[in-house]
C-alpha positions as a printed NumPy array, in Angstrom:
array([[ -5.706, -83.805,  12.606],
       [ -7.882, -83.279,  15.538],
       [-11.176, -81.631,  15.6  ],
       [ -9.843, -78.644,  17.352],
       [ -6.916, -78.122,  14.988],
       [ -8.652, -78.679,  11.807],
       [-10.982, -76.245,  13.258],
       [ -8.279, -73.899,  14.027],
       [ -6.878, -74.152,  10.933],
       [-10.214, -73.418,   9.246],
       [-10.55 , -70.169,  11.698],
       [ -7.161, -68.968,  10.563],
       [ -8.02 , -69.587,   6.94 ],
       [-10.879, -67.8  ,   6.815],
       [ -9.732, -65.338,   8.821],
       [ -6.869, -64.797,   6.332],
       [ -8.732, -64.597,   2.978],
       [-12.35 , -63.085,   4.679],
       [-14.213, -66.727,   3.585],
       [-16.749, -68.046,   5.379],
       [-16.464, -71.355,   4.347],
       [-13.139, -73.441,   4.256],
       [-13.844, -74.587,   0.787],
       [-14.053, -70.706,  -0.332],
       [-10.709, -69.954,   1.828],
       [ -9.051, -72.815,  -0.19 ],
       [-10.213, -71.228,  -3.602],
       [ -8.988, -68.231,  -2.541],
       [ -5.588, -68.715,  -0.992],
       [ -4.66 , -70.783,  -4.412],
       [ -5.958, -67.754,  -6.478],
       [ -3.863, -65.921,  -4.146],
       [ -0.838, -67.879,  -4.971],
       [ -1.841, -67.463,  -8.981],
       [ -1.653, -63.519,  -8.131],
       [  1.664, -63.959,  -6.801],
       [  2.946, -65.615,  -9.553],
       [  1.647, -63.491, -12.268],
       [  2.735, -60.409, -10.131],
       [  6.289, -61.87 , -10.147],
       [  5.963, -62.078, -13.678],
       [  4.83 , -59.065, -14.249],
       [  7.716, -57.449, -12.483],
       [ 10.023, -59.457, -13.87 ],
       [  8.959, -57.929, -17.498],
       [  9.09 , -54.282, -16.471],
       [ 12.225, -54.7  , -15.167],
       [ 13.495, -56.35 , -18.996],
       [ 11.549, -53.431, -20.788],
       [ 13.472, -50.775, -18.248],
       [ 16.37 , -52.709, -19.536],
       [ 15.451, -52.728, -23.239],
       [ 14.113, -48.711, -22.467],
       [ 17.666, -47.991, -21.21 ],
       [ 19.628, -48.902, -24.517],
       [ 16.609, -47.232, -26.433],
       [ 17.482, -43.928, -24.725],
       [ 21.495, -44.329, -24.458],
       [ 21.126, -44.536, -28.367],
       [ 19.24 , -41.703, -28.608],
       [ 21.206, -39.649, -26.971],
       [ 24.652, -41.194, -28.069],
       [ 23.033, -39.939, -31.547],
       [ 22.274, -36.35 , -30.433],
       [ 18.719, -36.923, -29.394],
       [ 16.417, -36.399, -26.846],
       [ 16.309, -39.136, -23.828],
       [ 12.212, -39.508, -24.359],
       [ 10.141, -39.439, -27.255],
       [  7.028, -37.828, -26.749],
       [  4.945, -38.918, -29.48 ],
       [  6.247, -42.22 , -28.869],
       [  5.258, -42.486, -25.225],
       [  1.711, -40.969, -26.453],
       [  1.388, -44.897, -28.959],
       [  2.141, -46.346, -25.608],
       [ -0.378, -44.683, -23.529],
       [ -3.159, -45.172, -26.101],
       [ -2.007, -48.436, -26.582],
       [ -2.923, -49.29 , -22.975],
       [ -5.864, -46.782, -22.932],
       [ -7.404, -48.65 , -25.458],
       [ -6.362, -52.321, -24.022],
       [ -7.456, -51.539, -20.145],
       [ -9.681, -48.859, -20.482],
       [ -9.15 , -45.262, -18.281],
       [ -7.045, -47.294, -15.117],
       [ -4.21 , -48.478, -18.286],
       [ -3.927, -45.001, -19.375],
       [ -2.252, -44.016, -15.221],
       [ -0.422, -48.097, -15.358],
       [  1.134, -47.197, -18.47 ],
       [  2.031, -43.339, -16.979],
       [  4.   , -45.361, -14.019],
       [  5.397, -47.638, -16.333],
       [  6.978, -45.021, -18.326],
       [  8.194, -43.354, -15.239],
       [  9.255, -46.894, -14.399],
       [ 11.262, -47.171, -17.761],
       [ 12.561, -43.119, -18.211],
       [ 15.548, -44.172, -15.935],
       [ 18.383, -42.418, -15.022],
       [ 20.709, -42.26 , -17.684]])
């Protein structure tokens, strides 16, 4: 690589992440890449628990019940209150939105 391209590419990586340095870019664009993957992951497991929250409800109300359970949504609010602090308490809200469905 010439000196003007690898110092293009350094201007573009830094540029890209907000580094100064191309050794902080690097760490950054693979942490970036780890973010990715764990976001992935994590919306590939709210879409299974919307799954798993669907037969949940279609049994409920199959039986005669209600679609939600209140008290039940209030364990999984606290649950996250009390694993994330404040911010879990509005995840978990979006999640349950998430997960209500439209059945």
């Amino acid at each position: 690589m010439s000196t003007s391209t690898a110092a293009t590419a350094t201007a573009t990586a830094t540029e890209k992440t907000g580094a100064r340095t191309e050794e902080a870019a690097d760490l950054i664009g693979n942490a970036r890449e780890r973010i990715d993957s764990l976001d992935d992951r994590i919306i590939g497991l709210i879409q299974e628990r919307m799954a798993v929250s669907a037969v949940i409800q279609e049994a409920r109300i199959t039986s005669g019940g209600r679609r939600v359970n209140l008290s039940r949504e209030m364990e999984v609010l606290a649950h996250y209150r009390d694993a994330l602090g404040k911010p879990g308490t509005a995840l978990a809200m979006t999640m349950l939105e998430l997960c209500r469905g439209r059945i």
